[in-house]
C-alpha positions in Angstrom: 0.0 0.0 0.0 2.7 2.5 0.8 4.4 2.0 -2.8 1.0 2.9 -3.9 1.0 6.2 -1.8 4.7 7.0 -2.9 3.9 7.1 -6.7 0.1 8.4 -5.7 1.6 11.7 -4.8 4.4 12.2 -7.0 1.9 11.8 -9.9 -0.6 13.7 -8.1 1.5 16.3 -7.6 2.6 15.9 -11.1 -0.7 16.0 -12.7 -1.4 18.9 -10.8 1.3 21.3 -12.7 0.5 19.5 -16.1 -2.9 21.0 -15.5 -1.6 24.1 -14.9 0.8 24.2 -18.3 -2.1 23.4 -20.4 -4.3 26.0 -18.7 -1.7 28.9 -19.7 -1.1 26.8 -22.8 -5.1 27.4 -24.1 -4.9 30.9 -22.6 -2.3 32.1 -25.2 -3.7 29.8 -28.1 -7.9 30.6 -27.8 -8.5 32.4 -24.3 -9.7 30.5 -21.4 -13.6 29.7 -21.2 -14.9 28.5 -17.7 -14.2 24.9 -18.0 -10.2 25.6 -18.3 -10.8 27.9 -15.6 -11.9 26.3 -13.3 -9.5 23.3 -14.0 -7.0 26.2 -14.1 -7.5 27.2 -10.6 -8.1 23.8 -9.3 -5.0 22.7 -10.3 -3.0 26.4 -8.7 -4.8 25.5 -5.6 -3.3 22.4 -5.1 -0.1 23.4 -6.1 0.0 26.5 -3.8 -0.6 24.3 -1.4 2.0 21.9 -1.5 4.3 25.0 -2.1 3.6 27.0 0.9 4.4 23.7 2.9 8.4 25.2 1.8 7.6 28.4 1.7 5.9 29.3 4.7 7.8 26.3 7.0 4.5 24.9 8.0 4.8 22.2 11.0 1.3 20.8 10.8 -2.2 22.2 9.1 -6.0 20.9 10.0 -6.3 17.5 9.7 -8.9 17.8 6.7 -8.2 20.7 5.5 -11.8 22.0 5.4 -11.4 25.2 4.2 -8.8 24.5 1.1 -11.0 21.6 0.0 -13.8 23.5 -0.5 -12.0 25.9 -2.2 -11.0 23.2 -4.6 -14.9 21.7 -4.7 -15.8 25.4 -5.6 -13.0 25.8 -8.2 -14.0 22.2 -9.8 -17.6 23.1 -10.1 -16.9 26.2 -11.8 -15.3 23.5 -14.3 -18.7 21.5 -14.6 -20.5 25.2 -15.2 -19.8 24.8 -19.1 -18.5 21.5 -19.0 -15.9 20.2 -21.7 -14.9 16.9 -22.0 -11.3 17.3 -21.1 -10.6 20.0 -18.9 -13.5 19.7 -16.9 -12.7 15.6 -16.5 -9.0 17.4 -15.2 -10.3 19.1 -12.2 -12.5 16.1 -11.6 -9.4 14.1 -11.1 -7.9 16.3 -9.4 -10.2 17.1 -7.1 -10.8 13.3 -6.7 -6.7 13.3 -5.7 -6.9 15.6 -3.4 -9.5 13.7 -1.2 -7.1 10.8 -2.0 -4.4 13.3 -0.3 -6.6 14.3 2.5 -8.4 11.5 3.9 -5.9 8.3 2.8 -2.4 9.4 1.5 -1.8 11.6 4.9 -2.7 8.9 7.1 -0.1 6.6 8.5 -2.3 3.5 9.6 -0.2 2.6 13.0 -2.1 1.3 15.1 -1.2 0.7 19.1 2.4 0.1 20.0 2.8 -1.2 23.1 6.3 -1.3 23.6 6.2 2.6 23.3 3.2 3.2 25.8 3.8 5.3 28.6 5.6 3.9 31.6 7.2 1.3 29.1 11.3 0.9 29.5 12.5 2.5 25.9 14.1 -0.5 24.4 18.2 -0.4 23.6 18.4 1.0 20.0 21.8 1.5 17.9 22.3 4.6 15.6 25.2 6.3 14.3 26.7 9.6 14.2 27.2 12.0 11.3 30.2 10.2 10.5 29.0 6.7 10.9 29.8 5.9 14.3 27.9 3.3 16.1 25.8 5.0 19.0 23.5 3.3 21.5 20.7 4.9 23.1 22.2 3.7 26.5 24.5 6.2 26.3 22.0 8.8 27.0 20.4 6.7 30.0 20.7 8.9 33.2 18.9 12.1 31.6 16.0 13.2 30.3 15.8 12.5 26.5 13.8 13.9 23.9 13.6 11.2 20.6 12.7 13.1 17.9 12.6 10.6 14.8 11.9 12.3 11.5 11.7 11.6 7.5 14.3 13.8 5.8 15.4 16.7 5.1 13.2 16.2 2.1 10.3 16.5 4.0 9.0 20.4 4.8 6.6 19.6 8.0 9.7 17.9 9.6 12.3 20.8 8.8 9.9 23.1 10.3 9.3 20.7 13.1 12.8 20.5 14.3 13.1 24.4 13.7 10.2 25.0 15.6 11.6 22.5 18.8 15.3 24.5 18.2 13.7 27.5 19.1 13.0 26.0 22.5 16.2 24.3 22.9 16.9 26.5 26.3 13.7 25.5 27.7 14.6 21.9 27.2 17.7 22.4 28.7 16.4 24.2 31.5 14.5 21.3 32.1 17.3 19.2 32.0 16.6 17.7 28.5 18.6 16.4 25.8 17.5 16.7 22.2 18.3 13.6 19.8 17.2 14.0 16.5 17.2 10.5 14.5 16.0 9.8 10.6 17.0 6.8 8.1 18.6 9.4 5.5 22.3 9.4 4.4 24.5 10.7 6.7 25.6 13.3 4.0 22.2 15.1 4.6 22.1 14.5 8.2 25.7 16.3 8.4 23.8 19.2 6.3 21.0 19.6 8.6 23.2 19.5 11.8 25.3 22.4 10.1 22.3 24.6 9.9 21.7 24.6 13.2 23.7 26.2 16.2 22.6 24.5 19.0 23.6 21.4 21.0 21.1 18.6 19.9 22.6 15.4 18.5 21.7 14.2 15.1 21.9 10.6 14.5 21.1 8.3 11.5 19.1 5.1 11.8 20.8 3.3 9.0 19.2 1.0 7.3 16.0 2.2 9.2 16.7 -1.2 11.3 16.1 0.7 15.3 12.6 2.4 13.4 11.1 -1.1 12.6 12.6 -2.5 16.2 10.3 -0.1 17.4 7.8 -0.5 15.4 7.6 3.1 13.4 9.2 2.3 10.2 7.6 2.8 6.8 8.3 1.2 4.3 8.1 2.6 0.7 7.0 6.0 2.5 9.2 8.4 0.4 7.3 9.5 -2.8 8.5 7.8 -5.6 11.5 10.0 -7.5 12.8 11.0 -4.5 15.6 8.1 -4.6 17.5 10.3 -7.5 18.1 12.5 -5.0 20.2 10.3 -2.8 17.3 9.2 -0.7 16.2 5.7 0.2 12.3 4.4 -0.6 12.2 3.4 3.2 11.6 5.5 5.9 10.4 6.3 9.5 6.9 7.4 10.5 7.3 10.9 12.2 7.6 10.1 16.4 8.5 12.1 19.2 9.3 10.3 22.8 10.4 11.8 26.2 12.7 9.0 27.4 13.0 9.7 32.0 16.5 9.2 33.7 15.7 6.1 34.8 15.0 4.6 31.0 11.1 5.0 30.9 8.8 6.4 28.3 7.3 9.4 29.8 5.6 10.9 26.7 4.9 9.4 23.5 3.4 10.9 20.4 2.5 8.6 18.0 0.6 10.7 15.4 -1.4 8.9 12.7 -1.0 11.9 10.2 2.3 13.1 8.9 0.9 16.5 8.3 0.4 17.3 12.6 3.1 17.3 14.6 3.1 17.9 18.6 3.8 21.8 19.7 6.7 22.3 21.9 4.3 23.3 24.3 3.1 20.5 25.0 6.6 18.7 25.2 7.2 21.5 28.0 3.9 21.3 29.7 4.3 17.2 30.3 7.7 17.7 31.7 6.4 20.4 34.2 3.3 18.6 35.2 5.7 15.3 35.8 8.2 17.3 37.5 5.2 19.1 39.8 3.6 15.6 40.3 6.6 14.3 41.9 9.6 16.2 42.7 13.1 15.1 41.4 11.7 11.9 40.2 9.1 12.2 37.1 6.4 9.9 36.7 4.2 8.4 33.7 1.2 9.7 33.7 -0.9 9.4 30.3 -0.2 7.7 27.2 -0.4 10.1 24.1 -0.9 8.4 21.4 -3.3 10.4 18.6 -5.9 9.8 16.2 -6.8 12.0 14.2 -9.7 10.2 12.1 -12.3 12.3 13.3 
């Protein structure tokens, strides 16, 4: 199913544009009527959309997106007004895709992980360093660790995930908190994302993704297709952030079953507070957060 997704929105995507040539294309050559319109802005919609993910550093959007899809409902109806065979079958498809996108390609389908519920002991994991040392997740036992495990520096929603949790780095540290940032990409890239950033977090690479599927949050085929030209592997890791206690336990886990909404730093700060005011010197496990965002 996920190789399905990966070509799904590369062609999607794809598609989208195409629409958007041949749109201008008939514009120049006969003038636009409201059938290449409407496909027209249908298409710019989509593409706007995916665009601003870059542009504007998003970190997560509405789970449906109810006020772009209408947008796009509206813009494909226009298409239907004076309907013509092929560019008002266009912004049908694409406005078929784009529920494709919103209510299947965005979810990630975990379901309950046990082994990373709250209270759990975080199980032994090996990474590596920028430069391809072996590193164990026993060597941050003792402190407060914050696993965040993320797709790629191809992926927008996790750049401006970590950049949003940098921000906050002294707040994590006045806490006592180390940051570990861990994704299945080439440690080339890692070494490029560690250099854009000033701040004392470690970035590790889970190489052949083998500690995501030990933990059960590895997906396979999740990168969209094309990306491997780019130096990327198909695998990759389903977007995760634990809070890992001194003492080796899971304190927080968010396990979110849509790659487009991520957890605020907020709410990493307001779980290690309430932990620390629950019992002083000594947190303890309270609630198992773990999201669903079907609804």
């Amino acid at each position: 199913m996920n190789k399905i997704k990966a070509l799904f929105i590369s062609t999607f995507i794809g598609l989208a544009v195409i629409v958007i040539v041949l749109a201008v294309a008939q514009f120049f050559q006969d003038g636009l009527g409201l059938a290449w319109m409407g496909a027209l802005l249908t298409g710019f919609l989509i593409v706007e959309f995916f665009v601003s993910l870059f542009r504007f550093k998003t970190t997560r959007t509405p789970a449906k997106l109810p006020l772009l899809t209408t947008l796009i409902a509206v813009a494909t109806a226009v298409a239907q007004v004076r309907f013509q065979l092929f560019p008002s079958s266009l912004s049908l498809l694409l406005l078929a895709g784009w529920l494709a996108y919103v209510y299947w390609y965005s979810r990630l389908d975990r379901g309950q992980n046990e082994q990373l519920a709250v209270g759990r002991p975080f199980p032994t994991i090996t990474l590596e360093d920028e430069a391809g040392n072996k590193v164990s997740s026993a060597d941050f036992a003792g402190q407060t660790t914050l696993y965040l495990f993320y797709r790629g520096n191809w992926c927008p929603l996790c750049m401006a995930q970590i950049k949003e949790v940098a921000a906050q780095y002294q707040e994590l540290a006045q806490r006592g908190v180390q940051v570990v940032l861990v994704s299945p990409q080439p440690h080339k890239f890692t070494r490029n994302l560690a250099a854009r950033f000033d701040i004392p977090f470690t970035f590790l690479v889970d190489a052949g993704n083998k500690a995501a599927r030990q933990l059960g949050i590895d997906q396979k085929n999740g990168v969209p297709a094309g990306m491997e030209l780019l130096g990327y592997d198909s695998d990759t890791v389903m977007p995760t952030v634990l809070i890992v206690g001194e003492d080796g336990r899971i304190l927080y886990a968010d396990l979110t079953d849509s790659y487009r909404i991520r957890p605020e730093p907020a709410e990493f700060l307001r779980v290690l507070d309430n932990l620390a005011a629950t019992k002083p010197g000594r947190a303890r496990a309270k609630k198992v957060f773990i999201k669903d965002y079907a609804d």
